[in-house]
C-alpha positions, -999 to 999 in steps of 0.1 A, spaced: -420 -395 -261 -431 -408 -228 -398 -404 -211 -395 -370 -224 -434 -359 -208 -418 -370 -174 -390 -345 -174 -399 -319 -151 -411 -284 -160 -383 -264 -148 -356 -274 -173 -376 -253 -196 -372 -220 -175 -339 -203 -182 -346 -176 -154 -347 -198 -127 -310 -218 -139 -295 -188 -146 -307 -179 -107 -283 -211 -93 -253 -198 -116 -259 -223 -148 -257 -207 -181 -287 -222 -201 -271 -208 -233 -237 -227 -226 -257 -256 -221 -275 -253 -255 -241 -251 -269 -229 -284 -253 -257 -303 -270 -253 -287 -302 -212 -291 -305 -217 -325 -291 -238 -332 -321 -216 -312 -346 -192 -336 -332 -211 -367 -334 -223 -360 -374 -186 -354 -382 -174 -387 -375 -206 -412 -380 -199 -417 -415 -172 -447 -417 -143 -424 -396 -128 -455 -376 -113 -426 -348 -149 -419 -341 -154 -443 -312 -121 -441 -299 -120 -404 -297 -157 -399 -280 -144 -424 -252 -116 -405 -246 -126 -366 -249 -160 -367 -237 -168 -401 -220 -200 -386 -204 -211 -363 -221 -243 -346 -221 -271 -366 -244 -296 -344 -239 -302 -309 -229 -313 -315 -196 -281 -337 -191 -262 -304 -200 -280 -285 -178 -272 -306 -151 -235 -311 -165 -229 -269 -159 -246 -270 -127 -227 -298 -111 -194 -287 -115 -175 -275 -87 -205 -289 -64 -195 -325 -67 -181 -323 -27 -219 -314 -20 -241 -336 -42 -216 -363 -29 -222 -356 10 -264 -354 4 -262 -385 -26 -246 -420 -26 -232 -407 -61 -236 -377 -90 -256 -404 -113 -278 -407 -84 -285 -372 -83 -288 -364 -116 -316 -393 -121 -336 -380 -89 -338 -350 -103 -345 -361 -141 -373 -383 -130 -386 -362 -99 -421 -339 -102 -412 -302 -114 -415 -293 -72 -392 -317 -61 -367 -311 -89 -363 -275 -81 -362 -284 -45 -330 -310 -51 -319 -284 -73 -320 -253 -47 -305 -275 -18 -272 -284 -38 -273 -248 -44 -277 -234 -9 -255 -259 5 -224 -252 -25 -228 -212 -15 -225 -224 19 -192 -240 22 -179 -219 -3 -179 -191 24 -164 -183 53 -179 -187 89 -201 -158 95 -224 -136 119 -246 -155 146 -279 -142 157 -298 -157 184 -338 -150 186 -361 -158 214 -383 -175 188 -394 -208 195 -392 -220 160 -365 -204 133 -378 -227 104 -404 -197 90 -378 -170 100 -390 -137 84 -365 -111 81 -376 -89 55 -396 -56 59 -422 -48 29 -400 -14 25 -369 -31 24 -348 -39 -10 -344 -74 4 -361 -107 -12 -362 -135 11 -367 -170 -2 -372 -204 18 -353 -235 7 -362 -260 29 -366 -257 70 -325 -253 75 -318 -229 49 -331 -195 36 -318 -172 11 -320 -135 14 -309 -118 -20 -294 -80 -11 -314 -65 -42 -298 -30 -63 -313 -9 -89 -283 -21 -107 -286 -54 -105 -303 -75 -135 -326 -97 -117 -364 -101 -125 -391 -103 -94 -419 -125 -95 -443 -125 -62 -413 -115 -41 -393 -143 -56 -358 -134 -73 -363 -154 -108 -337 -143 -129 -300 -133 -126 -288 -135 -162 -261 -113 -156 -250 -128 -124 -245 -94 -108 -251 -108 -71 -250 -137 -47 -274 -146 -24 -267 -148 14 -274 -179 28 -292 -182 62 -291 -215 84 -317 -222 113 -304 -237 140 -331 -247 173 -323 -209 185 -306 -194 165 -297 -187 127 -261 -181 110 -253 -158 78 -227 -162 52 -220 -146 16 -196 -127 3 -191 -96 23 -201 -70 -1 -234 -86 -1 -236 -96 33 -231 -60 46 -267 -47 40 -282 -81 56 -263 -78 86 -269 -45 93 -304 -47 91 -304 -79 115 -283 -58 137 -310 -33 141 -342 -56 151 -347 -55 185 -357 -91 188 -323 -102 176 -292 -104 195 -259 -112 178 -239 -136 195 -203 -125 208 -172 -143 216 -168 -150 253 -139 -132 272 -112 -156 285 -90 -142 309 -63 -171 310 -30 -161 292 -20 -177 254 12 -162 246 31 -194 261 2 -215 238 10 -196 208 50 -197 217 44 -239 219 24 -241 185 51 -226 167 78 -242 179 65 -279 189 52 -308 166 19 -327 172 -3 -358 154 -31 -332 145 -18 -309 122 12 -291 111 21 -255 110 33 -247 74 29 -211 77 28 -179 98 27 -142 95 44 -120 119 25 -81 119 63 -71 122 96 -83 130 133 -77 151 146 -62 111 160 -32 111 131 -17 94 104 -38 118 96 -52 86 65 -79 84 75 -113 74 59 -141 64 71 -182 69 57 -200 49 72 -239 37 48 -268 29 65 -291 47 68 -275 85 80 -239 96 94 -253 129 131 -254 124 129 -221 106 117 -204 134 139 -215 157 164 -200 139 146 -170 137 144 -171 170 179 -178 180 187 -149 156 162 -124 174 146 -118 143 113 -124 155 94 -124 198 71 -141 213 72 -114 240 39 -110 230 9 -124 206 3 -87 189 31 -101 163 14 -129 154 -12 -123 125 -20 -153 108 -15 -188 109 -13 -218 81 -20 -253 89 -24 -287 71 -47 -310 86 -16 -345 92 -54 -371 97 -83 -357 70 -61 -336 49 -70 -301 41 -55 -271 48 -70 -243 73 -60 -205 77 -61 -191 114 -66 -158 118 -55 -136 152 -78 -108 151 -62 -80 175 -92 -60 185 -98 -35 217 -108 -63 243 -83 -89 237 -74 -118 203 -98 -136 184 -90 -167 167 -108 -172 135 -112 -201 112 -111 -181 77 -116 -208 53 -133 -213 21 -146 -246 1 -149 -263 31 -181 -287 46 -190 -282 82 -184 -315 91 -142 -307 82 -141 -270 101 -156 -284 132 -134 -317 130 -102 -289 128 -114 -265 159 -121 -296 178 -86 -305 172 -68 -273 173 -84 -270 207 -70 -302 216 -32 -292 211 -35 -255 218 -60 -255 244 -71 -222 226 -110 -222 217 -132 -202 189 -157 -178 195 -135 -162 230 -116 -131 232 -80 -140 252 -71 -104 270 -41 -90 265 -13 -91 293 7 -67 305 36 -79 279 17 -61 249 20 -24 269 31 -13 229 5 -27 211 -22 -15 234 -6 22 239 -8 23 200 -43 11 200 -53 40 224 -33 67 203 -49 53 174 -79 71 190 -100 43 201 -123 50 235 -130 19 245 -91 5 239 -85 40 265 -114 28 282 -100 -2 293 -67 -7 289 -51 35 300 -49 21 339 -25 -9 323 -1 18 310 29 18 333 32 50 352 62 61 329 41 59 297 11 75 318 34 103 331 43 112 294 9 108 278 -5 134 304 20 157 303 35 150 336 75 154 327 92 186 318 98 177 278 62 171 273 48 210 279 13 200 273 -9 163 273 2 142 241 -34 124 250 -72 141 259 -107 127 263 -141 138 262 -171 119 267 -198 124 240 -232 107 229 -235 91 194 -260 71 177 -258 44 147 -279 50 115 -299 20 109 -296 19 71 -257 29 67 -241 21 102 -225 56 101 -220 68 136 -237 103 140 -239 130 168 -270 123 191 -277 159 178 -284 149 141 -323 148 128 -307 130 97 -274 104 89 -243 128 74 -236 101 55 -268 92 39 -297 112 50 -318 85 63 -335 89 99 -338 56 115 -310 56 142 -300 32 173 -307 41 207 -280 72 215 -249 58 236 -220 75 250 -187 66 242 -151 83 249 -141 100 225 -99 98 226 -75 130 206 -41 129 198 -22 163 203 2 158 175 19 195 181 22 182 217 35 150 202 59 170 179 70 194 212 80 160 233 99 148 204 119 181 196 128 184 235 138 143 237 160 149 206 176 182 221 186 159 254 208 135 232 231 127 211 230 107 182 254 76 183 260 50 150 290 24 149 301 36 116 291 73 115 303 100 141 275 132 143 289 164 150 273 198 155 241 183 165 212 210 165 172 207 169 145 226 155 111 227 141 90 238 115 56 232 97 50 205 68 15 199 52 1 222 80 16 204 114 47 209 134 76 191 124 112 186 140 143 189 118 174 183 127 214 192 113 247 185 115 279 171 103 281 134 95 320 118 93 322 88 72 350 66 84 358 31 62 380 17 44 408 46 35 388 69 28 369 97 54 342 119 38 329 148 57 291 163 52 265 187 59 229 169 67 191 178 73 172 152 83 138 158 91 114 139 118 81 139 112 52 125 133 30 103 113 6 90 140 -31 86 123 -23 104 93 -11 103 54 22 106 48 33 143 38 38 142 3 66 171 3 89 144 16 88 119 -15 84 152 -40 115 168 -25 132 137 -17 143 149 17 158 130 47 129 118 66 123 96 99 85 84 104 77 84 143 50 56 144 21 57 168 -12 47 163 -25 36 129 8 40 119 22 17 144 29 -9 116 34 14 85 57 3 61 86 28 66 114 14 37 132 43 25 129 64 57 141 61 92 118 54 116 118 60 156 87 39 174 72 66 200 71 39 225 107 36 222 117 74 224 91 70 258 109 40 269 141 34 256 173 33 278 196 42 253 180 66 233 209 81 216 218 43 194 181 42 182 185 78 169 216 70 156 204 39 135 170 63 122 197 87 110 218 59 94 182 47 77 171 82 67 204 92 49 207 56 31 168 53 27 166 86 7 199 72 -19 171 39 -27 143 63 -32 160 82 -54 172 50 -78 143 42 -79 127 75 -86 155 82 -109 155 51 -130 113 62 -134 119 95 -148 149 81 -168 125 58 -187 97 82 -192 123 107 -206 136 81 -227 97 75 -241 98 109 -248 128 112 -269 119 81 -285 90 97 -299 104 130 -308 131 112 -328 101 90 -344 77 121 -351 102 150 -359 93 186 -350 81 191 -318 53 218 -323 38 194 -346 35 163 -326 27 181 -295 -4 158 -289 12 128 -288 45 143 -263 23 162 -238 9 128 -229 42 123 -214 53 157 -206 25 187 -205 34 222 -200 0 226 -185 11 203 -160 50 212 -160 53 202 -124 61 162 -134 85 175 -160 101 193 -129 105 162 -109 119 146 -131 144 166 -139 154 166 -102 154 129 -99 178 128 -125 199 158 -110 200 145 -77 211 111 -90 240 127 -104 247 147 -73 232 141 -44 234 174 -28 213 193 -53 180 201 -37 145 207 -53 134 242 -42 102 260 -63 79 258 -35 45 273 -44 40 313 -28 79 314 -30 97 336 -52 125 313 -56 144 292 -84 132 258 -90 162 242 -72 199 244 -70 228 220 -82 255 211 -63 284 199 -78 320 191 -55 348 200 -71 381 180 -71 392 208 -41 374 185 -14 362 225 2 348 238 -30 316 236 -46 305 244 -78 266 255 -69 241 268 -93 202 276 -90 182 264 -119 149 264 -138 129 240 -155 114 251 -189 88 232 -209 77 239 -241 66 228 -277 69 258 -292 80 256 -329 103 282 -321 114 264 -290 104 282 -247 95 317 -249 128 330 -231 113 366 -226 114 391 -200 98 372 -174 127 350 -174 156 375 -179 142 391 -142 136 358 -126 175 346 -138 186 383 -123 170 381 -94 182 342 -89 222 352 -98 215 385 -69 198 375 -43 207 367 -8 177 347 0 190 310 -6 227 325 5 228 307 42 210 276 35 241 270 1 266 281 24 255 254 52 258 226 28 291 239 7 306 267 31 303 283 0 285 315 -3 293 323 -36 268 309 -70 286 299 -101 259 302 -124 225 304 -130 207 270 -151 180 273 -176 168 242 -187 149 226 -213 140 200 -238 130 231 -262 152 262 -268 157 279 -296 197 287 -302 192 322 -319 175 335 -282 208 325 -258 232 357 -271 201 376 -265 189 363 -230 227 364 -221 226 402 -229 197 413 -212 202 396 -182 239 411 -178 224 445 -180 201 439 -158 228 427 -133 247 462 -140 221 481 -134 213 465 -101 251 466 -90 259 501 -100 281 486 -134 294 458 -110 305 429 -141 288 393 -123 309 365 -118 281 342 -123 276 323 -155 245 320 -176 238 282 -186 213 267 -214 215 231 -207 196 208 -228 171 185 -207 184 157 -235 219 163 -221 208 158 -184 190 124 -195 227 113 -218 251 123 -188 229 100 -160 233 73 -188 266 81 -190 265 77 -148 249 41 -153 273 31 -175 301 31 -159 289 34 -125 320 4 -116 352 28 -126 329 57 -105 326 40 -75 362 53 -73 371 84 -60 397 93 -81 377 86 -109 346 101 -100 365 134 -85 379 136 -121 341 130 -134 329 162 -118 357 179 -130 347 171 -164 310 181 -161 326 215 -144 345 222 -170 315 220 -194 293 241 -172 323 269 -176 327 266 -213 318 298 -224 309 308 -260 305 340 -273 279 354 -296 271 391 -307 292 402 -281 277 385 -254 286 351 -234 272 326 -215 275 284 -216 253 259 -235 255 222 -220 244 200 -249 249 169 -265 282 173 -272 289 185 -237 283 146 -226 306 136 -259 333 158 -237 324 146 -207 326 110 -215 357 114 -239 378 129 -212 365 98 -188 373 68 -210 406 87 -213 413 85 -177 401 49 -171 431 39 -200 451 53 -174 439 21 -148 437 -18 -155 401 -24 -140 414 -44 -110 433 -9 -102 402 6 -92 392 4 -61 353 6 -42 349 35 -20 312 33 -5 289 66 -6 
């Protein structure tokens, strides 16, 4: 009993151990199974011994041991650096008075939080003594709390966040819904670290006292490209380089790339290198770099931080003790000669990067760095050369101010923040404010592209022709003509439109992916770096700059036309497995109108649009041509087929609609449809843009499509629309055909496609492929007088009877590859 009064007080407060991230239930539970444990095997079980030694050699004994058992674990590295050992520890604080046991207890704490964290902000304060540092405000939902004379800890308190608050101390966190930010005092100066979601609302409120200044990294002037060239490629005793992320790379696509190996990266990028794969031209490329320390061990993560004055290094590491990150900056200085806490300027080698920083509407990056610009670049961005018409580039200089509370940059004009009404700002500052002209941008690019012509080592362009027109509300160029295909034996011919669309600091335009068009990206600004796979894409620097203007073209073309066929296997093989899902559960479930609940999760007739893209992705798999029209204020069909027919000039080219229903008796094919199937078969709208891609003016048919019809309606539909057609052409008969095709038949033939995509790789069996579907499309049944084609199931069974009978024809080896 004796030993027992000793124990101090605080082992008896759950709020304060749930505070330093212990569990005090868990720890209960520890004593009790270790108990449970211990009565199971006391009574004459010989394993007893044997088995305690080897599952639980120190276990907890008691329930303070537990307590300390859950709070030690992951902090050994700490309690080990502050105590000769962990038993050490653990009997300070067992035998210690209740203040000195929750001190012992808080300073593993504050110290554990600390390493665990990355370096953070620094603030220096004319103070002479930083040990009773008070940074909290009576208003302010912060709670500061004093450790010892080095640390503090400043919890970021929420209405959401399940803590308790006793005398402006936190003493409960059951839920552990936050972490403390931990402050160090230093002679003049103080540093804060915590995660950054909790950090934010500290720092920002140190950033607005007056008798704080936060320390900033000194400019260097002296150039570290060669030092950056040297670490990568050059060993040393210090550490080695295991790891390095390039922003982008010499791919075709500029793609980033990342070289990583845990036992050096040297010789990898000296191939790299010899390959032109990746530059040292200049130290925008070079994001990130991974290191393992060759005399203490440990690894380290360098971070180049590319910002409007020049490149920071940062040390971003976690789980590491003070005395380890200073040991590594003392020796990366060493080798590199490159030192923490500067900003290295950029030289005149990154013109690219910092044009893109001052078209990604930065002042101060225009502020700065504009006059580096060479006079070419300037000349364009002004509007000084003929193809430019007006300034790609303008500034302005206006006065903002920063609200204390959110850090949300307002016009000095505002009485309260836009973003969150409060009234406490910064002192009003003015600052250039820079604006793309992205018609302007649009205008130089249309005129550049009229100047040239396109050049590709496997493609020739013909009938090269330059245009414009809008897209999501801004000018884009567009561009046509004929591409020849020359390899192998075979030469292909085709009409293209490939679109080129500024992207600068903007989304994407989602017309492109929804229609599947022919794009190229030209990247400036934020979206110097995008990700372009699937599109072509045309740096603006390098239409400003390039000398041979007409290969880069050329190769965005080649990237454009090949990047839309991988966008749409991909997009194809999506819609392919959600239509699947959805036959799966119609054949499961049975009638349609009854089940409807459980299909419209899939496909919703409320929301038919998806059901129309995917029917196009599965189209346009099958034929590449066919185009997805439907565009909304348009009275126009949803898209139009295209199908080549064995006659390498003739086309078999049908509009089509997409019809959803779960109707029991199947899409309500009434007059609404009849007009809009008459009106698709007669007009002359769509006539020039077919006849561009077939140099066929003439439809074949009109499609009506669906996963829903109802058989008895077709004779009827057929009817109705033919005298409608006769009345329009003064008793004219149409040559165009009516079609029902059955949405299942569209999903069956592009499974047909997949399966025996190796015999249709050849063109003498895929020519005889189209001339199968054809010849379905034009199989005409007549009902009650009246005809018109329905393209089912057994359709396919046609189809893919006629194909297997022209592959007997052929051993496989007889086949030969003929590339799209």
């Amino acid at each position: 009993m004796s030993q027992q009064a000793t124990i101090p007080l605080v082992f008896d407060e759950p709020e304060f151990w749930y505070k330093i991230d212990v569990d005090y239930e868990e720890a209960r539970e520890l004593v009790q199974t270790g108990e449970d444990e211990g009565g199971s095997t006391s009574e004459g079980d010989p394993q007893s011994e044997t088995d305690g030694q080897e599952e639980d050699s120190e276990g907890p004994e008691s329930f303070e041991g537990a307590l300390l058992e859950v709070f030690i674990r992951r902090k050994k590295r700490v309690i080990e650096d502050k105590h000769d050992s962990i038993s050490e520890f653990k009997q300070r604080v067992l035998t210690a008075d209740d203040d000195n046991a929750r001190r012992l207890l808080n300073e593993v704490y504050v110290e554990y939080i600390w390493i665990q964290n990355q370096e953070g902000e620094v603030f220096e304060s004319d103070a002479d003594h930083l040990t009773e540092l008070d940074l909290v405000d009576d208003e302010e939902n912060l709670v500061q709390e004093t450790i010892n004379n080095e640390f503090d800890l400043l919890w970021p308190g929420q209405p959401t966040i399940g803590k308790e608050v006793d005398d402006g101390e936190i003493v409960a966190r059951r839920y552990l819904q936050t972490k403390p930010v931990v402050v160090r005092k230093y002679e003049e100066s103080f540093e804060v670290r915590g995660r950054q979601s909790d950090r934010k609302k500290v720092v920002t409120r140190l950033r607005s006292d007056d008798d704080l200044q936060e320390r900033q990294p000194e400019p260097a002037e002296e150039p570290i490209v060669g030092k950056v060239e040297n670490l990568l490629v050059e060993d040393n005793e210090e550490f080695r380089v295991v790891g390095v992320d390039f922003a982008e790379s010499e791919l075709p696509e500029n793609s980033r790339l990342r070289v990583k190996n845990e036992r050096s990266i040297y010789r990898d990028i000296h191939s790299l290198r010899n390959e032109n794969l990746v530059s040292f031209d200049g130290i925008s490329e070079v994001n990130k770099l991974y290191l393992k320390d060759i005399r203490h061990g440990g690894k380290f993560r360098v971070e180049l931080t590319h910002g409007v004055d020049g490149v920071e290094f940062e040390l971003k590491t976690n789980h590491k003790l003070d005395e380890q990150r200073s040991r590594f900056k003392q020796g990366f200085t060493a080798v590199t000669g490159i030192e923490f806490e500067k900003i290295y300027e950029y030289g005149s080698q990154d013109e690219e990067y910092l044009f893109n920083r001052i078209l990604a509407e930065r002042g101060t990056a225009y502020e700065n760095y504009y006059e580096e610009l060479s006079d070419e670049v300037q000349d364009v961005l002004e509007g000084n050369v003929g193809a430019t018409g007006n300034a790609l580039v303008s500034t302005e200089v206006e006065e903002f101010k920063t609200c204390s509370h959110c850090s949300e940059k307002n016009s000095a004009s505002e009485s309260e923040c836009v973003e969150c009404g409060a009234e406490d700002f910064s002192e009003s500052v003015e600052e250039t404010v820079v604006e793309v002209n992205n018609t302007s941008v649009a205008t130089y690019i249309q005129n550049r592209l009229d100047d040239i012509s396109p050049a590709h080592p496997k493609r020739d362009f013909s009938g090269w022709e330059v245009g414009d027109r809008e897209m999501a509300n801004r000018k884009i160029v567009e561009t046509s003509f004929s591409l020849t295909d020359s390899e192998g034996r075979r030469t292909t011919s085709s009409y293209q439109e490939v679109d080129v669309v500024p992207h600068g600091n903007h989304p994407r335009p989602g017309t492109v992916n929804d229609y599947l068009l022919q794009c190229i990206y030209v990247t400036y600004g934020q979206s110097a770096s995008a990700d372009d796979e699937g599109y072509g894409r045309l740096p603006l620097y390098d239409i400003i700059t390039a000398d041979n203007l007409d290969a880069l073209v050329g190769n965005a073309l080649h990237n454009a036309i090949v990047g839309v066929k991988d966008r749409l296997i991909s997009k194809a093989s999506e819609a392919h497995e959600e239509a699947g899902e959805y036959y799966g559960l119609v054949d499961e479930l049975g009638p349609m109108h009854e089940n409807k609940d459980e299909l419209e999760e899939i496909y919703d007739p409320s929301n038919d649009s998806y059901f129309e893209k995917h029917l196009f992705y599965l189209l346009k798999r099958l034929y590449s041509q066919t185009e997805r029209w439907g565009r909304i204020g348009e009275r126009e069909a949803d898209g139009v087929l295209i199908v080549p027919e064995e006659d390498p000039s003739d086309y078999y080219v049908a509009t089509y609609d997409a019809k959803l229903s779960h109707r029991e008796d199947g899409y309500d094919l009434g007059s609404e449809e009849e007009d809009q199937a008459t009106r698709y078969i007669l007009t002359e709208d769509e006539r020039e843009a077919i006849e561009n891609k077939t140099g066929d003016n003439g439809l074949s048919a009109h499609l009506l499509i669906s996963q829903n019809f109802d058989g008895n309606d077709f004779s009827r539909i057929a009817g109705h629309v033919q005298e409608n057609i006769l009345a329009y052409t003064d008793g004219e008969a149409p040559d165009q055909k009516l079609v029902f095709m059955e949405f299942r038949a569209v999903v069956e033939l592009y499974e047909l496609l997949n399966e025996y995509w190796w015999a249709l790789r050849d063109a003498r069996i895929r020519g005889k492929f189209d001339s199968y579907v054809i010849d379905e499309l034009n199989d005409e049944q007549t009902e009650d007088g009246e005809s018109f084609v329905h393209f089912d199931s057994d359709s396919v069974a046609n189809v893919r009877e006629n194909l297997i009978g022209r592959l007997d024809r052929y051993d496989r080896d007889q086949l030969e590859y003929y590339p799209e």
